[in-house]
TINU-548395 format. One record per residue (C-alpha): chain; x negated, y, z negated; residue in three letters. Coordinates in steps of 0.2 Angstrom, whole numbers. Each point is the difference from the previous one (the first is absolute). Example, Ala and Ser with C-alpha at 12.3 -4.5 7.8 and 13.67 -1.06 7.14 Angstrom:
{r "A" {-62 -22 -39} "ALA"}
{r "A" {-6 17 3} "SER"}
END
This chain:
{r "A" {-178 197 -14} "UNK"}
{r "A" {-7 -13 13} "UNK"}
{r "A" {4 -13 -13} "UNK"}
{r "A" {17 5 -5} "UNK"}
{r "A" {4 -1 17} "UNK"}
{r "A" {-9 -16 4} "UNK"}
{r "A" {9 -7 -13} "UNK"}
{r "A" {20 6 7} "UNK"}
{r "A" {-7 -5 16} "UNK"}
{r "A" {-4 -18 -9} "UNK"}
{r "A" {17 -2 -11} "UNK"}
{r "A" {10 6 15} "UNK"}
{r "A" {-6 -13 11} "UNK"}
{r "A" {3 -14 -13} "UNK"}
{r "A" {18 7 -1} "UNK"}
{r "A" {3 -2 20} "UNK"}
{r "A" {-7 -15 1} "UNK"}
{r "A" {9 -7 -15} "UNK"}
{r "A" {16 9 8} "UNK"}
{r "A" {-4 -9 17} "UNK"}
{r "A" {-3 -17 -7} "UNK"}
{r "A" {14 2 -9} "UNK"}
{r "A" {10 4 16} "UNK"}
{r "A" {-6 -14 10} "UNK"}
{r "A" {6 -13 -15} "UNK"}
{r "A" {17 7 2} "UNK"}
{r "A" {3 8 18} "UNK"}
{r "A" {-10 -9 12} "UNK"}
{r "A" {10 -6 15} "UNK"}
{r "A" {6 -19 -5} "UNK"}
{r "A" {9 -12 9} "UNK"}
{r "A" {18 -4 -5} "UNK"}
{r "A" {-3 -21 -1} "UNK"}
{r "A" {-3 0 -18} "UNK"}
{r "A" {17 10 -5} "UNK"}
{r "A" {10 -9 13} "UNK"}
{r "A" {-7 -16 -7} "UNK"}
{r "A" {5 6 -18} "UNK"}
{r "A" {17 5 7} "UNK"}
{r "A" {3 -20 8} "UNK"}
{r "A" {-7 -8 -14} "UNK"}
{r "A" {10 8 -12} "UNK"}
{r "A" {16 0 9} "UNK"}
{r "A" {-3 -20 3} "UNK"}
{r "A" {-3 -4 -20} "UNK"}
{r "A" {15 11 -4} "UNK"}
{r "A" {10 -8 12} "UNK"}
{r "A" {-7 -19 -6} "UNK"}
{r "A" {5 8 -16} "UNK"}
{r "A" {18 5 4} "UNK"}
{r "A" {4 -20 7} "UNK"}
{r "A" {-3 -2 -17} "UNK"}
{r "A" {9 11 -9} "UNK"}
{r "A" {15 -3 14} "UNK"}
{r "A" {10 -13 -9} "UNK"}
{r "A" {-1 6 -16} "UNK"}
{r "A" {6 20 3} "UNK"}
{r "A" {16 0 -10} "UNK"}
{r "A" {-9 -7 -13} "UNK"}
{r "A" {-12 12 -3} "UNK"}
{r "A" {8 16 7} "UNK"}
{r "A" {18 -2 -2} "UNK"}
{r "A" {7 4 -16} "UNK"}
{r "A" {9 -15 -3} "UNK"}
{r "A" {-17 -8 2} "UNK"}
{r "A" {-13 -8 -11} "UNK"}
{r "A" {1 17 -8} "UNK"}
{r "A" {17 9 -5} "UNK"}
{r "A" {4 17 6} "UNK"}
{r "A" {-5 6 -17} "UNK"}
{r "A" {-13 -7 -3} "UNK"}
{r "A" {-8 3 15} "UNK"}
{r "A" {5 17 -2} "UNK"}
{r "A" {-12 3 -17} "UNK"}
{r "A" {-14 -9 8} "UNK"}
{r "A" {-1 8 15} "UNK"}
{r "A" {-14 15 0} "UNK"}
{r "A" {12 13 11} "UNK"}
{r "A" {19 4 1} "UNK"}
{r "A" {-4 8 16} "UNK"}
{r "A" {-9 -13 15} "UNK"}
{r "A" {11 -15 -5} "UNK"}
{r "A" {11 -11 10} "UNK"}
{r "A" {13 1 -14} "UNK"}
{r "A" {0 18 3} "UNK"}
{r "A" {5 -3 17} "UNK"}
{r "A" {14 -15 -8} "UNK"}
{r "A" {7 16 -11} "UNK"}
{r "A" {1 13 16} "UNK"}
{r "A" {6 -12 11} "UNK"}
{r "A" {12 -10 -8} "UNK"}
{r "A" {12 15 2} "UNK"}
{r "A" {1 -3 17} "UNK"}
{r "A" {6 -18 -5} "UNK"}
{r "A" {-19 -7 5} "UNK"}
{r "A" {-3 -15 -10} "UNK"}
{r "A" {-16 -4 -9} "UNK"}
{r "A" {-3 -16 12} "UNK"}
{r "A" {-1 11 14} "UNK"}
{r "A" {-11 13 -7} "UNK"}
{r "A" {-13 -10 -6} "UNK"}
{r "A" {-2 -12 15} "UNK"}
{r "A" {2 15 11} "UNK"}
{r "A" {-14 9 -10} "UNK"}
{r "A" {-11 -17 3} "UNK"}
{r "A" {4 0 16} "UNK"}
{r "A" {-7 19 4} "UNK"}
{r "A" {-15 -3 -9} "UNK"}
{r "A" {-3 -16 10} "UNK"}
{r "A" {2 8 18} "UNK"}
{r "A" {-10 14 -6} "UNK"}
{r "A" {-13 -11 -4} "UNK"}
{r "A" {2 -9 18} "UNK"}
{r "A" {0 17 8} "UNK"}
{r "A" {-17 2 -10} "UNK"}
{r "A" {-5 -15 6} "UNK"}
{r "A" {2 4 17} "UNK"}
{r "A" {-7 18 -2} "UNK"}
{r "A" {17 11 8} "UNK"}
{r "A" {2 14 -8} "UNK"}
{r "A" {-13 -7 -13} "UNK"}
{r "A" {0 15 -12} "UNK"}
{r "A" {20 2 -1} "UNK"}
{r "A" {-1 -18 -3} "UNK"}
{r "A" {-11 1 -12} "UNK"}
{r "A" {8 14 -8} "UNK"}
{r "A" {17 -12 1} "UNK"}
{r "A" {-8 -16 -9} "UNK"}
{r "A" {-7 9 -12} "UNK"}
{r "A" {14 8 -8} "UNK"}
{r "A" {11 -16 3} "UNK"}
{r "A" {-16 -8 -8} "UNK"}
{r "A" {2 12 -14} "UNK"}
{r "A" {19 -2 -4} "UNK"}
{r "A" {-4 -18 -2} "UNK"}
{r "A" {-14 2 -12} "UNK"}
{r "A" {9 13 -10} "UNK"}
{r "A" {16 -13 0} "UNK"}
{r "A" {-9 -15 -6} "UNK"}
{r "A" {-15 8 -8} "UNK"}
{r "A" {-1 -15 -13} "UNK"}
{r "A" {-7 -11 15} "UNK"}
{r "A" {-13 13 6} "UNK"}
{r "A" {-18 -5 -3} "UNK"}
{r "A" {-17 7 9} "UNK"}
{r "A" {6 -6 20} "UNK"}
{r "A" {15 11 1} "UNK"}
{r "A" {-10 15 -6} "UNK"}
{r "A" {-12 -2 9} "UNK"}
{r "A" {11 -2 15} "UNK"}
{r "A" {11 16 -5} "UNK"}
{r "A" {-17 9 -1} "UNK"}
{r "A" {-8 -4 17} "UNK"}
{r "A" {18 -2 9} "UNK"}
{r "A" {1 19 -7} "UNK"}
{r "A" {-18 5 9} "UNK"}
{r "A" {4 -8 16} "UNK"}
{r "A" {17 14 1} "UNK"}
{r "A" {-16 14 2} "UNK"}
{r "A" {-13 -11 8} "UNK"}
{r "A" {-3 -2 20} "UNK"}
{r "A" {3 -19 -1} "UNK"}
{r "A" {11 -2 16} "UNK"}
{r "A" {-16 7 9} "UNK"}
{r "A" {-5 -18 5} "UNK"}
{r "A" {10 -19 1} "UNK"}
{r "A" {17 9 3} "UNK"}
{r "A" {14 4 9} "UNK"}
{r "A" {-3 19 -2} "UNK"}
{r "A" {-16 -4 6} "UNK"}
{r "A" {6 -9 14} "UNK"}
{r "A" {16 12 5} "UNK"}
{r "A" {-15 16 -1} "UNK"}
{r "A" {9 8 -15} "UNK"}
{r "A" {-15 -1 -8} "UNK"}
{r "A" {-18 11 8} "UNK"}
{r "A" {-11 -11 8} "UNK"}
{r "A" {-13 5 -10} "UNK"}
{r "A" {-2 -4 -18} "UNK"}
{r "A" {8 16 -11} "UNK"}
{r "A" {-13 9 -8} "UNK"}
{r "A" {9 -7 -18} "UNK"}
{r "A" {-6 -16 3} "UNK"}
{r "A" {-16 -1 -10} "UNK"}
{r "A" {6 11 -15} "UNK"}
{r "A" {16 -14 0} "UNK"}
{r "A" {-12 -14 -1} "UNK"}
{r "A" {-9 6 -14} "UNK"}
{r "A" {13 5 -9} "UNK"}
{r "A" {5 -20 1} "UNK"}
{r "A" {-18 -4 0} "UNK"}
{r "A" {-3 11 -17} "UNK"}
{r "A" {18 -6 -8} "UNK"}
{r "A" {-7 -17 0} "UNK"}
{r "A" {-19 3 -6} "UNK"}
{r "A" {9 9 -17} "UNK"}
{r "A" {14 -13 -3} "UNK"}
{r "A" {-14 -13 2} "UNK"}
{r "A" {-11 10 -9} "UNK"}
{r "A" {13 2 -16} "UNK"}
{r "A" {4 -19 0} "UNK"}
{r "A" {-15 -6 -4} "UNK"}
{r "A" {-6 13 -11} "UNK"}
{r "A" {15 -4 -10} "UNK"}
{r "A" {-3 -18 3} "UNK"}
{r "A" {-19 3 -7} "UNK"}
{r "A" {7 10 -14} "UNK"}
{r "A" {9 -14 -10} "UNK"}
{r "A" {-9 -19 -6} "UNK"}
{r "A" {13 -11 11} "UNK"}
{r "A" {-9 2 17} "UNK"}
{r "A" {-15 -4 -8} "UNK"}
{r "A" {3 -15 -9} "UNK"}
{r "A" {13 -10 13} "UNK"}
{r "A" {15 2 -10} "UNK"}
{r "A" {7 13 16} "UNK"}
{r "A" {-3 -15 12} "UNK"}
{r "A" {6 -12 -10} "UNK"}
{r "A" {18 9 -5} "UNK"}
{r "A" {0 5 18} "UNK"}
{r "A" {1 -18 6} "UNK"}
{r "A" {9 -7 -14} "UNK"}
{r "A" {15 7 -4} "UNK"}
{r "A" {16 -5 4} "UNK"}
{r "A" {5 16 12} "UNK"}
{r "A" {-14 -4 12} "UNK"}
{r "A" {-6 -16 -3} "UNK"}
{r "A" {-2 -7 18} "UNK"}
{r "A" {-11 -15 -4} "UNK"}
{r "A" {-10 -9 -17} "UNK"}
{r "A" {-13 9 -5} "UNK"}
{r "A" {0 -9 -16} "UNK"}
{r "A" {-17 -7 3} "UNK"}
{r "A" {-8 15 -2} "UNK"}
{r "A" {-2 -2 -19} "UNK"}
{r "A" {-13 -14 3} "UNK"}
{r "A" {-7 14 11} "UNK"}
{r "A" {0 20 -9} "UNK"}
{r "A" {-14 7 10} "UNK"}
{r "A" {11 -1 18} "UNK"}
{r "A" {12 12 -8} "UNK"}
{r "A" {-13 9 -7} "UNK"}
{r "A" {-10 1 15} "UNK"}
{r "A" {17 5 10} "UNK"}
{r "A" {4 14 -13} "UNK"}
{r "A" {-19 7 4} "UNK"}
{r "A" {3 0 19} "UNK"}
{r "A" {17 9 0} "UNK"}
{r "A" {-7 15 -9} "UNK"}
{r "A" {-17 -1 12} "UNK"}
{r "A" {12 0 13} "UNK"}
{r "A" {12 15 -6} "UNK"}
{r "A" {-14 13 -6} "UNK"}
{r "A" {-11 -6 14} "UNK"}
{r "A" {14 6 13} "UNK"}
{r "A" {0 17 -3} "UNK"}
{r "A" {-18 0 4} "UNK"}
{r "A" {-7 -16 8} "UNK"}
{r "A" {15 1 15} "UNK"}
{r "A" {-8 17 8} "UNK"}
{r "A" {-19 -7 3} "UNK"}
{r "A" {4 -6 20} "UNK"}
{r "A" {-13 -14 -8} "UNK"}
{r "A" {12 -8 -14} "UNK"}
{r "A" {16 6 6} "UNK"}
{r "A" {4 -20 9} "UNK"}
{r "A" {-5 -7 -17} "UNK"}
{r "A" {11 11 -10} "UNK"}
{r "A" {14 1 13} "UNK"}
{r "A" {-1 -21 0} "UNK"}
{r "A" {0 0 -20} "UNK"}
{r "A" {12 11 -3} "UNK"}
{r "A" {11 -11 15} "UNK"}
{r "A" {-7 -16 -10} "UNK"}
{r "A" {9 9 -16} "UNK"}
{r "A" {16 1 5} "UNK"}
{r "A" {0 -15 8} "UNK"}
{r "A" {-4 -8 -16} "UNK"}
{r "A" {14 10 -8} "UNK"}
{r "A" {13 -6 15} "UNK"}
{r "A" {-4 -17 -2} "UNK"}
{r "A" {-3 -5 -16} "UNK"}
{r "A" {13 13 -8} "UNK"}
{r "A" {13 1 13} "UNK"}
{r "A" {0 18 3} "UNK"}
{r "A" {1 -1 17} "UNK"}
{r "A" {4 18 4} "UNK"}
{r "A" {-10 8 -11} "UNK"}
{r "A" {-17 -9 6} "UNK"}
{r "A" {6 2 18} "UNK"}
{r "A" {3 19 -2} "UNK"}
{r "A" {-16 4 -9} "UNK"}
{r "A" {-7 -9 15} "UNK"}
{r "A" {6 9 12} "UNK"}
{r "A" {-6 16 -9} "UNK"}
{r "A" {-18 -4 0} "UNK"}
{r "A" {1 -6 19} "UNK"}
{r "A" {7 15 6} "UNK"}
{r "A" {-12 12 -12} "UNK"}
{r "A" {-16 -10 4} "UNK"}
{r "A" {4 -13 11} "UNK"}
{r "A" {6 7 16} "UNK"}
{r "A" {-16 14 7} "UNK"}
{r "A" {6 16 2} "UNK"}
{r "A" {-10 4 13} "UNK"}
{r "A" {4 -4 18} "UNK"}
{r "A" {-1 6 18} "UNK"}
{r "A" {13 13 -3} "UNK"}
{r "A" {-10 8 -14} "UNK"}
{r "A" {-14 1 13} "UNK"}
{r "A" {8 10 11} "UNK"}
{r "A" {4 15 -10} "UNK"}
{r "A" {-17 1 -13} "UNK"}
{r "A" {3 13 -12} "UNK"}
{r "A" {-14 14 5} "UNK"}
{r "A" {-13 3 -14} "UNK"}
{r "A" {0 17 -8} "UNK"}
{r "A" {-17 5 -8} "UNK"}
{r "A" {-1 15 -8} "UNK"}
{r "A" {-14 14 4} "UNK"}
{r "A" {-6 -4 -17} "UNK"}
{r "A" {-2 -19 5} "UNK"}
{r "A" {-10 4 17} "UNK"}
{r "A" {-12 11 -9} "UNK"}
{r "A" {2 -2 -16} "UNK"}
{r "A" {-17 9 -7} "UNK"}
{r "A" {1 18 -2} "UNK"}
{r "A" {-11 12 11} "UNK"}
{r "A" {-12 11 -7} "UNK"}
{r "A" {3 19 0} "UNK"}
{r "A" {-6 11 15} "UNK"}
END
């Protein structure tokens, strides 16, 4: 009997302290900084992005634009979150296409400052998302990984305390001093996001022979759609491809795993930074390499500990079975 119960004293002791490291990874008091940070930095590319997009609105959302109502019509994904939906509804009202369009622009851009600014960051948030989403849904031919990943992370900082720190809610005391006690589980839900999208690339990335042998670097920088400078000296060279090939996948499965140690984190944060620099510079996706960017600073970049997590520490809770955990004899 003293063995049965030894050994429920034993597994129920394992069980609290695997529930109560596993609290402490997802409920200990953080600071706001890295969210807040997430929240700027993302609000700043989208808005980097949206100069960009500016002059070319009509084009891509109207339905006299590069793509014909129609057309546009069988290739977008929904027939529900679409600016030509609003063009249908509206258009009874004598509201023309012109001033639906650049009005829908224009909401998704204040939002984005408001964002930016952190007043009222998750209505705001709320707001540029679903403007962000009308506009992928519209033009879902252009889409590629930067606007996903923006809807996605634009879509966690509507639940996430991310006005907690750098805003004007901070500033005007809408928000609690202290950090809310959501702010850890919020970052690792960014923080784990990343590791498995990361994680994902390069396994699929190791998977196939172009990764291996240079031919992924080498297409990468070559063709016509993102050919920023020549490269055509690197056929007298097939090993720099190669090796480059080798070192995206190191640093894509290494993320998920190498990026938590507090030891290797710098290196991994500065090669992941390193990557989509390279991807910015020599492939012109500007947006994409300065989103991803700003995803990795804000998970593992920005320390999530600070004076305000010092001031409320999360009490320990052991359980009687973790104080004394051998069982006591019979009387």
């Amino acid at each position: 009997m003293n063995g049965h119960a030894g050994l429920r004293l034993s597994v129920r002791a394992a069980l609290e302290r695997a529930w109560l490291s596993l609290e402490r990874f997802a409920l200990a008091p953080a600071s706001a900084m890295p969210l807040a940070v997430l929240r700027v930095g993302l609000a700043s590319v989208l808005l980097l992005q949206a100069a960009m997009v500016g002059p070319a609105l009509l084009d891509l959302y109207g339905r006299s634009g590069i793509l014909q109502g129609p057309l546009n019509d069988i290739l977008a994904r929904s027939d529900l979150v679409r600016v030509g939906w609003l063009i249908d509804r509206l258009a009874q009202l004598g509201i023309g296409e012109a001033s639906i369009v650049t009005g829908t622009g224009a909401l998704y851009t204040l939002a984005l400052v408001a964002l930016l600014l952190g007043w009222r960051a998750r209505a705001a948030a709320a707001l540029a998302w679903l403007a962000h989403l009308m506009l992928m849904m519209t033009a879902d031919s252009t889409n590629y990984g930067a606007d996903n990943y923006a809807n996605i992370f634009l879509f966690y900082l509507i639940w996430m305390p991310s006005g907690a720190a750098l805003s004007l809610d901070r500033r005007l005391a809408r928000v609690p001093v202290d950090p809310p006690a959501i702010t850890r589980l919020s970052l690792r839900v960014v923080q784990l996001h990343l590791c498995i999208s990361y994680l994902a690339s390069g396994l699929w990335k190791a998977s196939g022979e172009q990764w291996w042998n240079g031919e992924a670097i080498w297409r990468s920088v070559m063709l016509p759609a993102y050919r920023q400078y020549d490269f055509s000296w690197l056929a007298q060279h097939t090993w720099i491809p190669m090796i480059a090939g080798w070192l995206v996948i190191l640093v894509e499965v290494g993320y998920a795993f190498l990026i938590w140690p507090r030891r290797s984190r710098p290196v991994w944060v500065a090669a992941t930074l390193a990557l989509h620099a390279g991807i910015a510079i020599f492939m012109g996706l500007v947006v994409f390499g300065a989103l991803m960017s700003v995803l990795t600073i804000a998970a593992f970049g920005v320390r999530a500990e600070g004076a305000a997590t010092q001031r409320c520490p999360r009490p320990a809770r052991e359980h009687p079975a973790l104080q004394n955990p051998s069982p006591q004899p019979n009387a």
